[in-house]
C-alpha atoms as an extended CHARMM CRD file, in Angstrom:
* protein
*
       243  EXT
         1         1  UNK       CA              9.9880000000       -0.8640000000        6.0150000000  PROA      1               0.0000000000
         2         2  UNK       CA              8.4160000000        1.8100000000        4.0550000000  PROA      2               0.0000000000
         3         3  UNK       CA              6.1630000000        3.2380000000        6.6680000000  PROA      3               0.0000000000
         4         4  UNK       CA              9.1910000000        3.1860000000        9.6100000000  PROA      4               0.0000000000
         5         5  UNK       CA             10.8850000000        5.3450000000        6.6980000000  PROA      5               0.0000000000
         6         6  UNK       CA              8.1110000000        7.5340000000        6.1330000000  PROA      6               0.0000000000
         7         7  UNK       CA              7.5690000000        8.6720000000        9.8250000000  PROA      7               0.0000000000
         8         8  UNK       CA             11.0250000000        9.8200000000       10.1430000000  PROA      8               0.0000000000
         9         9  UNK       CA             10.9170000000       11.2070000000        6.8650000000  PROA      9               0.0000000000
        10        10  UNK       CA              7.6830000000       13.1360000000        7.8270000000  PROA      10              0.0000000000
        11        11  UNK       CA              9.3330000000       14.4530000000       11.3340000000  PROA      11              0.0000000000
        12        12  UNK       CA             11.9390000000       15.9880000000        9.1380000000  PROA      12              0.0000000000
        13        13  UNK       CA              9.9430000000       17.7520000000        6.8400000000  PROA      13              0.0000000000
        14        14  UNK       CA              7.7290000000       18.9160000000        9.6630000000  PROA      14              0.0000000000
        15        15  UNK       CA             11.0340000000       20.2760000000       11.5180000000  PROA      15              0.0000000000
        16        16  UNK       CA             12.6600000000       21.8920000000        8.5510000000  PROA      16              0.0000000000
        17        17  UNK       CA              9.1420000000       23.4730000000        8.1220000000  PROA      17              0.0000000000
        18        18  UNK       CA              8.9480000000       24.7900000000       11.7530000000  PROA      18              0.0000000000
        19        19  UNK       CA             12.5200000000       26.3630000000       11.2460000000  PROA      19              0.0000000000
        20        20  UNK       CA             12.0910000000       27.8600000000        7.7870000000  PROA      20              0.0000000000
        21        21  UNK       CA             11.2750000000       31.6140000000        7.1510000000  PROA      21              0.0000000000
        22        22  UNK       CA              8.6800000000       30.8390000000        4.9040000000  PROA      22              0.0000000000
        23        23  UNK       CA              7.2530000000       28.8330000000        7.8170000000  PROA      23              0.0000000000
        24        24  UNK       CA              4.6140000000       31.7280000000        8.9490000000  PROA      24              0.0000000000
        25        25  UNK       CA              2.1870000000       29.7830000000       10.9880000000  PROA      25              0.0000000000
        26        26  UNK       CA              1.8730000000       25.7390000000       11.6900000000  PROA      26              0.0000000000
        27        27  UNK       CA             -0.7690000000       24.9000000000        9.5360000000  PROA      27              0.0000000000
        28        28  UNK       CA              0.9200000000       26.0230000000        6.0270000000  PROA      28              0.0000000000
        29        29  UNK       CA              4.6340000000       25.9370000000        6.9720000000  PROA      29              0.0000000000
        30        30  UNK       CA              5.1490000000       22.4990000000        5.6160000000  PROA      30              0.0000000000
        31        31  UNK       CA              2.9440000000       23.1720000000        2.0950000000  PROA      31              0.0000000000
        32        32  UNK       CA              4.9820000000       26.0420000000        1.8710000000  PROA      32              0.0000000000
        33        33  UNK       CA              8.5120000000       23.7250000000        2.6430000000  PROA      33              0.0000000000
        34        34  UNK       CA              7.2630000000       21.4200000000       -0.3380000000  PROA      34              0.0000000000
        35        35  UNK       CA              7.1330000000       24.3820000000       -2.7820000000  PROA      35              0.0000000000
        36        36  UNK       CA              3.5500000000       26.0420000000       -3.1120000000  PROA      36              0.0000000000
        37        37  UNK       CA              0.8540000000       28.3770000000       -1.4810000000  PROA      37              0.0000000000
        38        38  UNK       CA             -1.4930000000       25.8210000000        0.5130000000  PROA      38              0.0000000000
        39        39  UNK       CA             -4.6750000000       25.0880000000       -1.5140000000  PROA      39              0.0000000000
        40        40  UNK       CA             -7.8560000000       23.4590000000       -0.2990000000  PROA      40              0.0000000000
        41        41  UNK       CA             -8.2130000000       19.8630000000       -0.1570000000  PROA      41              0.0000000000
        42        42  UNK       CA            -11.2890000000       17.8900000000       -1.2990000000  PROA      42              0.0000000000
        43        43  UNK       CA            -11.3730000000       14.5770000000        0.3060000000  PROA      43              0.0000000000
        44        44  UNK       CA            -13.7010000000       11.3370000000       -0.3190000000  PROA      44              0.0000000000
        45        45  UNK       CA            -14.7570000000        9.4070000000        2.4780000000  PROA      45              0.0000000000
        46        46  UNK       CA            -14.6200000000        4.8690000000        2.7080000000  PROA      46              0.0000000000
        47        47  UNK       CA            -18.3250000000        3.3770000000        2.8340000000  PROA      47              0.0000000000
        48        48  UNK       CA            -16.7580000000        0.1060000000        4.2630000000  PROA      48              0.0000000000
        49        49  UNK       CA            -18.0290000000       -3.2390000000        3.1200000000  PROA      49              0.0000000000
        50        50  UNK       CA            -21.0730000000       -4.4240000000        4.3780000000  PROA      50              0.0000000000
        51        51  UNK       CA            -25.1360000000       -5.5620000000        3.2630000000  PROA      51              0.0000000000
        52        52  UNK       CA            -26.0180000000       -2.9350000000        0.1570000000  PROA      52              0.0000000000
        53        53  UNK       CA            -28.6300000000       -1.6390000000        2.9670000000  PROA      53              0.0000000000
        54        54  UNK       CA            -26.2220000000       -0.8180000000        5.8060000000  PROA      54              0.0000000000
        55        55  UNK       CA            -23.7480000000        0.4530000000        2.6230000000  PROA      55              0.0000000000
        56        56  UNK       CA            -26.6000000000        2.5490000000        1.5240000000  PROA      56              0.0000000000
        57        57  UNK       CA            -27.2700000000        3.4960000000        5.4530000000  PROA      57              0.0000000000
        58        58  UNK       CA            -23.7100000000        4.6830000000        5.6370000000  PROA      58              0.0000000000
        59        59  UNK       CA            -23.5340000000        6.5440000000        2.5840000000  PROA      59              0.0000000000
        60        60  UNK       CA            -26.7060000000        8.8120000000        3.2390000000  PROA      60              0.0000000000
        61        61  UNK       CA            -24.8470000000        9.4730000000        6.2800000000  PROA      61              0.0000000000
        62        62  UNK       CA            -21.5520000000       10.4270000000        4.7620000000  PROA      62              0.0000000000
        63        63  UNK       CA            -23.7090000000       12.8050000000        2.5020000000  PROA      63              0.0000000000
        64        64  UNK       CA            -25.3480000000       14.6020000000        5.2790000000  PROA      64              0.0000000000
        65        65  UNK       CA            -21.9460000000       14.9930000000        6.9090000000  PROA      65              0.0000000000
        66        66  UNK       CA            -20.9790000000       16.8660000000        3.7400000000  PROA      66              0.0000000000
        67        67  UNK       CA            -19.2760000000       14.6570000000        1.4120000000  PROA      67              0.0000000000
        68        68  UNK       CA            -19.4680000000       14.9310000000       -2.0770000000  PROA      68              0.0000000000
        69        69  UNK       CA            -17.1550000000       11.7750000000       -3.0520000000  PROA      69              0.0000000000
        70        70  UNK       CA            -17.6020000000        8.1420000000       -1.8330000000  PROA      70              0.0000000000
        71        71  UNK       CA            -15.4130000000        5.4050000000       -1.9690000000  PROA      71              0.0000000000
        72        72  UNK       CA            -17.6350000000        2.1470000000       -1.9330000000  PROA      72              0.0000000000
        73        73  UNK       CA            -15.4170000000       -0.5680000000       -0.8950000000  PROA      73              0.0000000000
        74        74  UNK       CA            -16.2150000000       -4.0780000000       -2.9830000000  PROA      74              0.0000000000
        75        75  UNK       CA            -15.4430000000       -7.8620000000       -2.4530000000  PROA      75              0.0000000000
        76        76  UNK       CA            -17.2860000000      -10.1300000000       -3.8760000000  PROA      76              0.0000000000
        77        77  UNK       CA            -19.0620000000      -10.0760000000       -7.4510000000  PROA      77              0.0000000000
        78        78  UNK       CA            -22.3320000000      -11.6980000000       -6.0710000000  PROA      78              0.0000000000
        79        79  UNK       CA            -22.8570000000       -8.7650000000       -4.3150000000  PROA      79              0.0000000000
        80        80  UNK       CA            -20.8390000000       -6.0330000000       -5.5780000000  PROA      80              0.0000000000
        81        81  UNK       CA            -23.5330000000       -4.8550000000       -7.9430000000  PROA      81              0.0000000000
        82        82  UNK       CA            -25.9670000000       -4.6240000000       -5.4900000000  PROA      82              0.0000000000
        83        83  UNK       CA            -24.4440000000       -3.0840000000       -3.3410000000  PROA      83              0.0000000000
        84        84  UNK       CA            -23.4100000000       -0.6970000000       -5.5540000000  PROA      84              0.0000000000
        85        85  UNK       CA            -27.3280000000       -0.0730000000       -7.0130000000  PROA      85              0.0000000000
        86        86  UNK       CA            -28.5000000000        0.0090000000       -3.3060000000  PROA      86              0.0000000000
        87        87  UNK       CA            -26.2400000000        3.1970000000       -2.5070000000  PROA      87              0.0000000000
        88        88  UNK       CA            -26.6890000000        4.8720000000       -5.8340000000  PROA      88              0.0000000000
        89        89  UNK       CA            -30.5800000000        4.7110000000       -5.0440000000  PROA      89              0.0000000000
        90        90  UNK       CA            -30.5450000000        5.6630000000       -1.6030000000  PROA      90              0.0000000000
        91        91  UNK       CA            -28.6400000000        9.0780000000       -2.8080000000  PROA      91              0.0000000000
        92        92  UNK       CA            -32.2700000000       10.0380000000       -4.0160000000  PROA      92              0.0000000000
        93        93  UNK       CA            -31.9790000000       13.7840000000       -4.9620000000  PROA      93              0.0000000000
        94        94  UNK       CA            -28.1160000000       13.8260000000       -4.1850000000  PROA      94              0.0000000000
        95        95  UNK       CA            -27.3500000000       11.5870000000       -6.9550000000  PROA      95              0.0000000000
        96        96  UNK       CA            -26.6140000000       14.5290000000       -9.2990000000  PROA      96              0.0000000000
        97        97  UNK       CA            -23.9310000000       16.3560000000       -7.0170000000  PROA      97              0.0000000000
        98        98  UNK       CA            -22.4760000000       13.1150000000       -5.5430000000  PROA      98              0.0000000000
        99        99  UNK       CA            -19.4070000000       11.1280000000       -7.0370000000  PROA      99              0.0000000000
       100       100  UNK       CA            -19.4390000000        6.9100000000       -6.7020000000  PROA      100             0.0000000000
       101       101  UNK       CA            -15.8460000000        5.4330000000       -6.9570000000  PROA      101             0.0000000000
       102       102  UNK       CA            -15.2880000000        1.7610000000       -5.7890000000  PROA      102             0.0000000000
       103       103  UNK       CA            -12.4140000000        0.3640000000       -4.6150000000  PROA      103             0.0000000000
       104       104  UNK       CA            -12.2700000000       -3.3950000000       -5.2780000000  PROA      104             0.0000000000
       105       105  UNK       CA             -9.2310000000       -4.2860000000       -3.0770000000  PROA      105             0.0000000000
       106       106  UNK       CA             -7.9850000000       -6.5230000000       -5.4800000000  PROA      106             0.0000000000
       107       107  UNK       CA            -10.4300000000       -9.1770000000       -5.0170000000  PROA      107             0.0000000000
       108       108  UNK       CA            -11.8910000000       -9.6150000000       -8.3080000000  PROA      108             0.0000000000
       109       109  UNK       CA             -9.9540000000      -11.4740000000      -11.3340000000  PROA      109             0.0000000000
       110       110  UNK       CA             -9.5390000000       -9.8710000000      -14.3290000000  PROA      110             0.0000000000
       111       111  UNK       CA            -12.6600000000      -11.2520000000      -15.9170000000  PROA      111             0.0000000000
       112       112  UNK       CA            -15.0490000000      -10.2840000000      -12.9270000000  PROA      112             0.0000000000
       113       113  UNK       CA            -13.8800000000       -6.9710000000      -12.8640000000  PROA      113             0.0000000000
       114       114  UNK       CA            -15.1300000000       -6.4050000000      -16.4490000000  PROA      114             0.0000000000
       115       115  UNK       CA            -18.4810000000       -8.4270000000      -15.9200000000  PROA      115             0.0000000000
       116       116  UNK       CA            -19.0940000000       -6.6100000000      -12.7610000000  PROA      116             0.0000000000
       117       117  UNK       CA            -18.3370000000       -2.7840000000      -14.1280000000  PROA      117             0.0000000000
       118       118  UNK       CA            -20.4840000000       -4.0930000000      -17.4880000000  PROA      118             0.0000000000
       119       119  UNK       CA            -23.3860000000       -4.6270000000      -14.9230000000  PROA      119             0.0000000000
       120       120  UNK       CA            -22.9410000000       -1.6910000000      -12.9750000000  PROA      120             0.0000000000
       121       121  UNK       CA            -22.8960000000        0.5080000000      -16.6620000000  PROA      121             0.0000000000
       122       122  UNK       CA            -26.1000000000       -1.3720000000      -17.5610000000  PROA      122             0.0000000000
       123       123  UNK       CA            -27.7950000000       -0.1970000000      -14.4980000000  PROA      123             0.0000000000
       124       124  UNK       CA            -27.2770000000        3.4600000000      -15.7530000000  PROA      124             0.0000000000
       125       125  UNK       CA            -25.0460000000        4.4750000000      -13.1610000000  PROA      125             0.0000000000
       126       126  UNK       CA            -21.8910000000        6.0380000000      -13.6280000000  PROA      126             0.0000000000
       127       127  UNK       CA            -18.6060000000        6.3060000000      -11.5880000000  PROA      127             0.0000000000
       128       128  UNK       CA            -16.0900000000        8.3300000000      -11.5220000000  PROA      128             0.0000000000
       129       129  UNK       CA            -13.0900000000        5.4680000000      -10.8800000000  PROA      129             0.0000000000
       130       130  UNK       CA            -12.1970000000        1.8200000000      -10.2480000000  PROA      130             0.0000000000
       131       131  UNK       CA             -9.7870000000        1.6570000000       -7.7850000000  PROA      131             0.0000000000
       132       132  UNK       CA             -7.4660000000       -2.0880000000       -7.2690000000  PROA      132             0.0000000000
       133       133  UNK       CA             -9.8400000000       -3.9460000000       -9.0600000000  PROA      133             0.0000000000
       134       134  UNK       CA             -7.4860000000       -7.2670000000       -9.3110000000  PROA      134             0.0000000000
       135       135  UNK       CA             -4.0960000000       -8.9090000000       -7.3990000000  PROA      135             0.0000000000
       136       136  UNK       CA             -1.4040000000       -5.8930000000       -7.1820000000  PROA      136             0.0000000000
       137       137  UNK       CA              1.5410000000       -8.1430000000       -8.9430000000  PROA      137             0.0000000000
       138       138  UNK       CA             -1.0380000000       -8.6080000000      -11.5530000000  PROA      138             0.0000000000
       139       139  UNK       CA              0.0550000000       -6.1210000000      -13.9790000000  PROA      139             0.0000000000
       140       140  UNK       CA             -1.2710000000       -7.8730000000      -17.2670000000  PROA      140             0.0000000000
       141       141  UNK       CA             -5.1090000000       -8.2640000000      -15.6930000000  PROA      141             0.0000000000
       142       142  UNK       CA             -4.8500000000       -4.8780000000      -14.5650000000  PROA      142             0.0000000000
       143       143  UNK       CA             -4.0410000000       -3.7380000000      -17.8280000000  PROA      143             0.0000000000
       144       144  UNK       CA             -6.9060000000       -5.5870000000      -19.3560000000  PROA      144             0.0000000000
       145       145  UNK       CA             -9.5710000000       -4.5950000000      -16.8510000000  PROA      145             0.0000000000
       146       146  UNK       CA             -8.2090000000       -0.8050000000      -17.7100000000  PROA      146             0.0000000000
       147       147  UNK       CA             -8.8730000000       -1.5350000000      -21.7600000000  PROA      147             0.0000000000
       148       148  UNK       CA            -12.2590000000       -3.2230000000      -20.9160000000  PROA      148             0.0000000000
       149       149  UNK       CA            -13.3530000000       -0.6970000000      -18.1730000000  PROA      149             0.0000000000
       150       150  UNK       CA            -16.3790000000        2.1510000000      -18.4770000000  PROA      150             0.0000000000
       151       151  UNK       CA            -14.3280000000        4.3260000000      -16.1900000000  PROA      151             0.0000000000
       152       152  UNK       CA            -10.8110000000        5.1390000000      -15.6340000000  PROA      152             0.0000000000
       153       153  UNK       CA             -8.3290000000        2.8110000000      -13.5350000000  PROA      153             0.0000000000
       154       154  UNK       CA             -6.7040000000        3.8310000000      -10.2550000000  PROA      154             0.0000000000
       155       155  UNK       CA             -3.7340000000        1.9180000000       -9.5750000000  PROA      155             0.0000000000
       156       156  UNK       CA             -2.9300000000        1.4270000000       -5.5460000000  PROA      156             0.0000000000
       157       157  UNK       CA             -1.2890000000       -1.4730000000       -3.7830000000  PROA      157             0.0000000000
       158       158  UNK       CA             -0.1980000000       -2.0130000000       -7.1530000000  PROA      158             0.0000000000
       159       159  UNK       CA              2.2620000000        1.4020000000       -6.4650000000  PROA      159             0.0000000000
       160       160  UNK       CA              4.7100000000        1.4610000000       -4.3360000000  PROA      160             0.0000000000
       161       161  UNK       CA              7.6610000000        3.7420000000       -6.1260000000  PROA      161             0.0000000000
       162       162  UNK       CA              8.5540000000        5.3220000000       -8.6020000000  PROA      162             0.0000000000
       163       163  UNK       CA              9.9360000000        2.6370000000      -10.5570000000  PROA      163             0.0000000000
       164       164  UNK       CA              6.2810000000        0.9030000000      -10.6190000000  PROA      164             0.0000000000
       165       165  UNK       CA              4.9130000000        3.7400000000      -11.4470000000  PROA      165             0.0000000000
       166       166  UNK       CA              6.7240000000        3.3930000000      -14.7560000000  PROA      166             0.0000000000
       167       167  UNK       CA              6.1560000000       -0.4870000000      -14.6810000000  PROA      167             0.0000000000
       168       168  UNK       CA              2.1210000000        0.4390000000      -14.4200000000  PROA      168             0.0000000000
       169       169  UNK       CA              2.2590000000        3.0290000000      -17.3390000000  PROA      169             0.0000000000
       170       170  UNK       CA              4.6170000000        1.3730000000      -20.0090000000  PROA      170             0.0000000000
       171       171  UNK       CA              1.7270000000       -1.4890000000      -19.4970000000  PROA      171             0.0000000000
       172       172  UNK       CA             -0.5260000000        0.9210000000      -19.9550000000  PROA      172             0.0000000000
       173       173  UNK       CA             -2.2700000000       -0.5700000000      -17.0390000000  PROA      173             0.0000000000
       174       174  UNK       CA             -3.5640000000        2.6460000000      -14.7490000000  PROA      174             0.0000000000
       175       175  UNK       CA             -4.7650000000        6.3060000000      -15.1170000000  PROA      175             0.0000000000
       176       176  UNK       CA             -4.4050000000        7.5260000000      -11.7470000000  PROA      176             0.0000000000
       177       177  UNK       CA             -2.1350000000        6.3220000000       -9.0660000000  PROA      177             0.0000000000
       178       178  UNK       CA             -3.0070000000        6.5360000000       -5.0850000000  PROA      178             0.0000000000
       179       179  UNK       CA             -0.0350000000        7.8040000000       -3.9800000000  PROA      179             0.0000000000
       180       180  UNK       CA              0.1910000000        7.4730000000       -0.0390000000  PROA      180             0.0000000000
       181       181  UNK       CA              3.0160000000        8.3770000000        2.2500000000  PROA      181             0.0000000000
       182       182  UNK       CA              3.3540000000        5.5270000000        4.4680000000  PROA      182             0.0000000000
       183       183  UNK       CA              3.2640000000        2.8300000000        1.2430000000  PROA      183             0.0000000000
       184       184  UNK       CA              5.8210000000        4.6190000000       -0.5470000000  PROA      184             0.0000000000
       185       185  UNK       CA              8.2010000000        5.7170000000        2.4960000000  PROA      185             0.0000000000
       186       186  UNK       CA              7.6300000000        9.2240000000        3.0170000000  PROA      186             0.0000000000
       187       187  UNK       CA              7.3230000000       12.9570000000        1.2660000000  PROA      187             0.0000000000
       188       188  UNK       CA             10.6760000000       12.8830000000       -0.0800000000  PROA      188             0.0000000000
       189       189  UNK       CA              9.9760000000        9.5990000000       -2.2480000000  PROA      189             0.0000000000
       190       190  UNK       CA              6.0090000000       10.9530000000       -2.6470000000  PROA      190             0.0000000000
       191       191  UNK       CA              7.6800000000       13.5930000000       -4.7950000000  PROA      191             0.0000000000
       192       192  UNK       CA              9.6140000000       10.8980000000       -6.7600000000  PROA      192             0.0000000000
       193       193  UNK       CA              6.4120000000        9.4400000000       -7.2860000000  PROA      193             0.0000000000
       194       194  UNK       CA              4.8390000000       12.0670000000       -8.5630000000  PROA      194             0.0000000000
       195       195  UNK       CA              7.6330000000       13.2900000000      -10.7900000000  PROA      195             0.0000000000
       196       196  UNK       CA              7.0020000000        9.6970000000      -11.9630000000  PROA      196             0.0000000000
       197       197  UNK       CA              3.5400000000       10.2010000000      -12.8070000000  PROA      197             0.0000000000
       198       198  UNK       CA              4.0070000000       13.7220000000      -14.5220000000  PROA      198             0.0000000000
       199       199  UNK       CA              6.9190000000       12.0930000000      -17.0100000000  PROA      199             0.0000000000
       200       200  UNK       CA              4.5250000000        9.1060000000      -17.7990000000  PROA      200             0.0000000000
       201       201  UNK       CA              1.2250000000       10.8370000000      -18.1890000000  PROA      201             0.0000000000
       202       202  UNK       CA             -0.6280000000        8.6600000000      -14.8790000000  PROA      202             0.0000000000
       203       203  UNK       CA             -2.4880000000       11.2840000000      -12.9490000000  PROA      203             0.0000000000
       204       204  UNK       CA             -2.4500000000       11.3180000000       -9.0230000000  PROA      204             0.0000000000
       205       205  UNK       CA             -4.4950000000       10.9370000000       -6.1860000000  PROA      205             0.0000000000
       206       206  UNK       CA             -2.8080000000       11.6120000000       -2.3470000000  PROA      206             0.0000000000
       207       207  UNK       CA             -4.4110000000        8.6500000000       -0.1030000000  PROA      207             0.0000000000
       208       208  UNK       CA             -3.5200000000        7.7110000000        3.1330000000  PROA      208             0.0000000000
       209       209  UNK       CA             -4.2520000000        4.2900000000        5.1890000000  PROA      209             0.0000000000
       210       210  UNK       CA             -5.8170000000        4.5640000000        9.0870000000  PROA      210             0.0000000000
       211       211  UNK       CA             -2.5310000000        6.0870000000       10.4110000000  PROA      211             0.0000000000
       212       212  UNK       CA             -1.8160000000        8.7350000000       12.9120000000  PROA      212             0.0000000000
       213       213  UNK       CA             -2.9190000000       12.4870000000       12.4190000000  PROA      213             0.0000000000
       214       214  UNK       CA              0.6790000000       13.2110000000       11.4550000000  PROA      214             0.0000000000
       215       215  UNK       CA              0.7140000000       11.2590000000        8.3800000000  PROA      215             0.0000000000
       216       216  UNK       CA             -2.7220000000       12.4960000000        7.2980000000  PROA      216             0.0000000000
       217       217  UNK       CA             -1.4640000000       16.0060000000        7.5020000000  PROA      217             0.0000000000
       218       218  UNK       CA              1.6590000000       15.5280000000        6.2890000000  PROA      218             0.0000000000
       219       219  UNK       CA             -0.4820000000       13.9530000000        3.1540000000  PROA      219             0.0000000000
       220       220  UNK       CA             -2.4970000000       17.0580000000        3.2820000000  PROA      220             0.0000000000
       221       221  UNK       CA              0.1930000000       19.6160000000        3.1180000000  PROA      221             0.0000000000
       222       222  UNK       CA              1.4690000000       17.7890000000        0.1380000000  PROA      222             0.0000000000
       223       223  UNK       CA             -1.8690000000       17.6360000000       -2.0190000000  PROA      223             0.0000000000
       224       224  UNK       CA             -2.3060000000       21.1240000000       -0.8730000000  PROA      224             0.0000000000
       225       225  UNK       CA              0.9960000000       21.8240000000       -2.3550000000  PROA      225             0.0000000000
       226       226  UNK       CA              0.6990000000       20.8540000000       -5.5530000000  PROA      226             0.0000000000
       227       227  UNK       CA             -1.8980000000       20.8530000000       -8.5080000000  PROA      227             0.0000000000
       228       228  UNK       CA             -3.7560000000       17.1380000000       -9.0800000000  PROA      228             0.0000000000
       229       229  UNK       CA             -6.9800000000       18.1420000000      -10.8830000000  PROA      229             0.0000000000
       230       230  UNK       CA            -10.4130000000       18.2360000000      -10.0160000000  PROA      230             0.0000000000
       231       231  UNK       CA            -10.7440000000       14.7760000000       -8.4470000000  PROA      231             0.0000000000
       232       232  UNK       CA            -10.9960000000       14.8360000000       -4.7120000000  PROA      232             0.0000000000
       233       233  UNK       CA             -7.9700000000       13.0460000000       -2.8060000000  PROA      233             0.0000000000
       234       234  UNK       CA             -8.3800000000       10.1070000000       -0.8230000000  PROA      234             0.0000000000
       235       235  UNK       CA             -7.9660000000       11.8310000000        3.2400000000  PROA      235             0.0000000000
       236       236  UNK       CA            -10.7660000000       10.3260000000        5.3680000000  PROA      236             0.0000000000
       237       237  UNK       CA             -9.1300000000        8.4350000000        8.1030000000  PROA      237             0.0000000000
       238       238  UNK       CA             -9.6610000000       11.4090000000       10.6170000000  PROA      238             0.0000000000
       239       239  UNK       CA            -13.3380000000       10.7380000000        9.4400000000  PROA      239             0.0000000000
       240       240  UNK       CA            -12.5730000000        7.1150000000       10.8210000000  PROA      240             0.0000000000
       241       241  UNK       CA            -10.1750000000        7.4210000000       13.9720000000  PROA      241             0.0000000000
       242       242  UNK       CA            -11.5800000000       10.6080000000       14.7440000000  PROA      242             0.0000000000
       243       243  UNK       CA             -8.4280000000       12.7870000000       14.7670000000  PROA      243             0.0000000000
């Protein structure tokens, strides 16, 4: 079970980071361990699926809290665009320094994931990623919504190891990949994972599911040990469990 393997993967990392010299205080021993100066991470927060208004409700409140990166979370294509508009509207002035992405959860097919991005487009508003949008096995759908999408694709539940990472690019089916500890068993096989990504050209986001503070700051110490880019990683479940 890959997240039974990645807790006692993370308590190891954790302890060889307590006992190594270049351990100098708690909070960047284990960034240190996994090969790089701790950097600061930028996380997005969830807006959980709901009514566009109580979406749009919860995203003005993210905002104030200081986000600058939501994840709208999407389910049904009757909806989806609304309640995509709805948020995007309430922003109001904070449209132009806040990031949309929308995270589909696989429950689109193929051929509403491109009608739904075409209407988002055609209301003039622009995100920055599309995460999931159709069934994880799906590999051929994903790699058509990915040539028929405005934005770029993040693969997730579609990404488990290494070996699907390479599965996912030679379909050309993803740009990104959500790489989180307790889906792919821990920081030792994160780092496959990433290798992965670096030797196929997919880019990488560090997520993490509504797991214990341990796992969120083991994912932490690993985004903060490496360079991803500009895009902010996916760390809000202390935002959620309040940890």
């Amino acid at each position: 079970i890959p997240a039974a393997r990645a807790a006692a993967d993370i308590a190891v990392h954790n302890l060889a980071a307590e006992q190594s010299a270049s351990a100098r205080n708690g909070s960047a021993g284990l960034a240190r361990l996994l090969g790089n100066e701790p950097t600061p991470v930028r996380s997005d927060v969830t807006i959980s699926v709901d009514t566009p208004a109580a979406m749009a409700a919860a995203a003005r409140e993210a905002v104030a809290a200081g986000f600058d990166t939501l994840k709208l979370k999407l389910a049904d294509p009757a909806l989806d665009v609304e309640r995509v508009a709805e948020v995007h509207a309430a922003l109001g002035d904070d449209r132009a320094t806040t990031v949309l992405r929308v995270d589909a959860n696989q429950a689109w097919t193929r051929d509403e994931a491109v009608r739904t991005l075409d209407a988002i487009a055609n209301r003039d508003i622009d995100l920055e990623l599309v995460e999931q949008p159709v069934v994880a096995r799906d590999i051929d759908s994903l790699a058509y919504v990915r040539r028929n999408s405005p934005w770029p694709v993040l693969a997730d539940e579609s990404v488990f190891t290494a070996d699907d990472v390479r599965r996912v690019a030679d379909a050309s089916a993803a740009d990104l990949v959500n790489l989180k500890l307790l889906k792919c068993g821990g920081l030792g096989p994160a780092r496959d994972v990433i290798a992965a990504c670096a030797e196929t050209g997919l880019g990488v986001l560090i997520g993490c599911m509504l797991e214990p503070a341990e796992g969120v700051a083991a994912a932490r110490h690993l985004a903060a040990a490496a360079t991803f880019g500009p895009l902010a990683h996916d760390l809000d479940a202390p935002w959620w469990t309040g940890t």
